[in-house]
C-alpha positions as CSV (number, residue, x, y, z in Angstrom):
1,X,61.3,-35.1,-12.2
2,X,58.1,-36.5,-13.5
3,X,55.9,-33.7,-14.9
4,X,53.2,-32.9,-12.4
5,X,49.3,-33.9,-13.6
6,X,47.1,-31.5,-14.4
7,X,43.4,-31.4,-14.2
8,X,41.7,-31.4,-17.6
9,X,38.8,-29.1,-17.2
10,X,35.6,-29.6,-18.3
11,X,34.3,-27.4,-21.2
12,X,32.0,-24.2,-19.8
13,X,28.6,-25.5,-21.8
14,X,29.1,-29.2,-20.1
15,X,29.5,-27.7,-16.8
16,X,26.1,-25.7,-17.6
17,X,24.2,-28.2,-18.8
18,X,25.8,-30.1,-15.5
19,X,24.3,-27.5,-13.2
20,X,21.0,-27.4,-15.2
21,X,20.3,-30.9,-14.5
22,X,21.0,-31.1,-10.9
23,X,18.7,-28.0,-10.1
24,X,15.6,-29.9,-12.8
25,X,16.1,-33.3,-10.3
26,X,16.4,-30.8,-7.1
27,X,13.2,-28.8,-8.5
28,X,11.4,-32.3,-9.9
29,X,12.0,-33.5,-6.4
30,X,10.4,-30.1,-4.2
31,X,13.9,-28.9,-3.6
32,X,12.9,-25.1,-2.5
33,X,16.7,-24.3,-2.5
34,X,16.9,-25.5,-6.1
35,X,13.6,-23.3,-6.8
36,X,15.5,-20.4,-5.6
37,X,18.6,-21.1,-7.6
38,X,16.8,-21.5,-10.8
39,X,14.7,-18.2,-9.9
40,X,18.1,-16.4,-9.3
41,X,19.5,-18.0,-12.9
42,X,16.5,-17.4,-14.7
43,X,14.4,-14.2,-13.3
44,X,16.2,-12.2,-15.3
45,X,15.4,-13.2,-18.8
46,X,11.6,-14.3,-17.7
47,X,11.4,-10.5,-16.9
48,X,13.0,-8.8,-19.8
49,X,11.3,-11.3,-21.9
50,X,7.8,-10.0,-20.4
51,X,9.0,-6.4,-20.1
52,X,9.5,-6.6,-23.8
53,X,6.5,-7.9,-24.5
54,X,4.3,-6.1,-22.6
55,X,6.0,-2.5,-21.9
56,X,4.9,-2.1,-18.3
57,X,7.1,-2.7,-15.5
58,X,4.6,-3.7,-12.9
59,X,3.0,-6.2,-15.1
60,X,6.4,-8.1,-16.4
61,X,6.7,-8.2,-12.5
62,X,3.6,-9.8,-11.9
63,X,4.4,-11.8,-15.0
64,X,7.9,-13.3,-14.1
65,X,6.3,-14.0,-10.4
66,X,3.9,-16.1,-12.1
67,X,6.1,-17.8,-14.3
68,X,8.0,-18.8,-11.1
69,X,4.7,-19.8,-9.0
70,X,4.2,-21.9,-12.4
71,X,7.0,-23.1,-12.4
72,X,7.0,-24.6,-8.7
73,X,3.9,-25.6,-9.0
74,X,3.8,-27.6,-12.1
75,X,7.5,-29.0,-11.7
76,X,6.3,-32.5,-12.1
77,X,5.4,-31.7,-15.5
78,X,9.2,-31.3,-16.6
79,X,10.8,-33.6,-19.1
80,X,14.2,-33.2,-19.8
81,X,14.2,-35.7,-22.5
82,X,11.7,-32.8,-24.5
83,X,14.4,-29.4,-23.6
84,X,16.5,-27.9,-21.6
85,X,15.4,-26.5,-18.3
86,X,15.9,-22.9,-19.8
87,X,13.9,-23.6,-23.0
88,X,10.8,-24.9,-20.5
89,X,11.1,-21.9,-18.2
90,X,10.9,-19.5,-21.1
91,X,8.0,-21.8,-22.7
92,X,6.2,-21.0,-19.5
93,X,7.0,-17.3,-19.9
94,X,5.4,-17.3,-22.8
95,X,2.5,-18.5,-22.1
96,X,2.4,-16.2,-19.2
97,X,2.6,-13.0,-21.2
98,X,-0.1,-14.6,-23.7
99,X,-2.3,-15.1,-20.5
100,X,-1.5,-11.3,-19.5
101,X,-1.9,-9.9,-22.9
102,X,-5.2,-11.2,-22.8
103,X,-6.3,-9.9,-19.5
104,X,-5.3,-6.4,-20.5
105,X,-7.7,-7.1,-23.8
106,X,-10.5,-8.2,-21.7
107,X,-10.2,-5.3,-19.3
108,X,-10.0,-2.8,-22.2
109,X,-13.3,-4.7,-23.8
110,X,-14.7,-5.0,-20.5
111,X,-14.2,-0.8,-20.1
112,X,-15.6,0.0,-23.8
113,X,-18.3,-1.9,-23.2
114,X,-19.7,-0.6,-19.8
115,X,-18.5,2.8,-20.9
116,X,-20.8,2.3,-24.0
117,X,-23.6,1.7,-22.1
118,X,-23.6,4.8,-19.6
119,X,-22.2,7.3,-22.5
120,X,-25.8,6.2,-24.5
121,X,-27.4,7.0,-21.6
122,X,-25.3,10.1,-20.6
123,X,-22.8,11.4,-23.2
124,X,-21.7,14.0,-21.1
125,X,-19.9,11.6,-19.0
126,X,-16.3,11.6,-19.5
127,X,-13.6,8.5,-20.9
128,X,-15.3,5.1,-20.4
129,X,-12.4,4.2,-17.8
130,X,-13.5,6.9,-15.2
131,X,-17.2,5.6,-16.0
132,X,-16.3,2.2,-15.0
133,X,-14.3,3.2,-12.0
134,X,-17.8,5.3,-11.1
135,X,-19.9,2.5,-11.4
136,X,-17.5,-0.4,-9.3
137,X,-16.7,2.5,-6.3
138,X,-20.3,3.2,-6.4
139,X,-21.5,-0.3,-5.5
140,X,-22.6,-1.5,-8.3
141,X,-19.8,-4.8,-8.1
142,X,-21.0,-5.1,-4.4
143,X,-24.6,-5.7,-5.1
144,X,-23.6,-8.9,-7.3
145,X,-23.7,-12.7,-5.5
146,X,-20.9,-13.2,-3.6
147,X,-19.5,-15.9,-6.2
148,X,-20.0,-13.2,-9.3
149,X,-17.8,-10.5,-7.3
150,X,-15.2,-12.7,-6.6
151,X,-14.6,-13.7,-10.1
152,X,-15.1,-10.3,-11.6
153,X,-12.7,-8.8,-8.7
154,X,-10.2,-10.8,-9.5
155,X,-10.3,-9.8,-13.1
156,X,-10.0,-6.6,-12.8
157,X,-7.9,-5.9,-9.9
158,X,-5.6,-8.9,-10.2
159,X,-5.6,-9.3,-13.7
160,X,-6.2,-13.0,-13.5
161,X,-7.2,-14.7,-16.2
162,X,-10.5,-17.6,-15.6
163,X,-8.0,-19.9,-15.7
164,X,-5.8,-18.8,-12.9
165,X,-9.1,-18.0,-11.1
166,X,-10.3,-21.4,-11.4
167,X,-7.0,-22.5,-9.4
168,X,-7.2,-19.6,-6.7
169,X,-10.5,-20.6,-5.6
170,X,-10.6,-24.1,-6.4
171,X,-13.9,-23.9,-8.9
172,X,-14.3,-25.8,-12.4
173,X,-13.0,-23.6,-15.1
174,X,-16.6,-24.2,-16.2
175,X,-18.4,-22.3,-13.5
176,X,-15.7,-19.5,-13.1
177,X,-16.7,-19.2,-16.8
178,X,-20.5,-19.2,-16.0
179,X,-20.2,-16.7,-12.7
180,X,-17.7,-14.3,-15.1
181,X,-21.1,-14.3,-17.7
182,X,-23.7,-13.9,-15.6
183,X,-21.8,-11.2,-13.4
184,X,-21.0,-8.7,-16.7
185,X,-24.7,-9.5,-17.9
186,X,-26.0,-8.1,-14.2
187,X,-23.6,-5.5,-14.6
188,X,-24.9,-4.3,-18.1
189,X,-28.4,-4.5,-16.9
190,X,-28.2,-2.6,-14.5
191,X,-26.3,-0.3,-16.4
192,X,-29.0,0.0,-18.8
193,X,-31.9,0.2,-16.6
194,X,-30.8,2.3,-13.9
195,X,-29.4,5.8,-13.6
196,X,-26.3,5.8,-11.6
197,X,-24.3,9.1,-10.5
């Protein structure tokens, strides 16, 4: 009786790496299935990773969301001759939280600085935050050109940085730059010329 063969199995990190490699061709190729797999592999160290960094639950949220639309969207841009599929996803991560890290330091500037303004003019006010909240509710972001309020909206209520907005409306990074400018210097002279509340 001739022993029977057995199947040699294949060491776990080959099998992996294996698995790695046919979801990078499926997502290269616009695979939405293998988008989801590598979202369900992945989503949970792209969160902790921006949890970690940024200590807010909502934002690593928003964070490992946009990692994922990044992701998707610049798949082409994968080379698995430079790393592993898990080495680019966390790359993107990366530059994710850097992106969101500076969106919170440009709100907090953005708040110190209109806050600055009114509590010269009225130091009676109250934290700079509910100043700034005062002055958006009261109008004062409605009264800009339509292309000025759309770039400073999305700055402060979606946390996108000039960047990102340049891709959601389709502008030159250039004039989302020049709109962003020209919008915080109407708001600060107004600010300074006007009393408001």
């Amino acid at each position: 009786m001739s022993p029977q063969p057995t199947a040699v199995p294949c060491p776990a990190p080959t099998q992996e790496s294996l698995a790695d490699e046919e979801l990078a061709r499926g997502l290269v190729s616009g695979d939405e299935a293998s988008l989801a797999a590598v979202y369900h592999r992945w989503r949970a160290l792209v969160h902790s990773l921006a949890w970690r960094s940024l200590g807010d639950a909502r934002e690593a949220e928003d964070v490992t969301q946009q990692v994922f639309l990044g992701v998707w969207s610049g798949r082409a841009g994968y080379r698995p001759e430079r790393g592993a599929l898990g080495g680019w996803i966390v790359g993107i991560t990366r530059r994710k939280i850097a992106d969101a890290l500076a969106a919170r330091t440009r709100r907090q500037e953005l708040v110190a600085s209109a806050g600055s303004w009114l509590t010269l003019r009225d130091p009676g006010r109250g934290r700079p935050e509910e100043v700034l909240d005062r002055v958006l509710v009261r109008g004062e972001l409605a009264r800009l050109p339509a292309p000025q309020r759309q770039v400073l909206r999305l700055t402060f209520y979606e946390d996108l940085t000039q960047t990102q907005i340049a891709e959601r409306t389709g502008w030159p990074l250039g004039t989302v730059k020049s709109h962003a400018r020209r919008g915080m210097l109407r708001l600060r002279g107004r600010l300074e010329s006007g009393p408001y509340g």
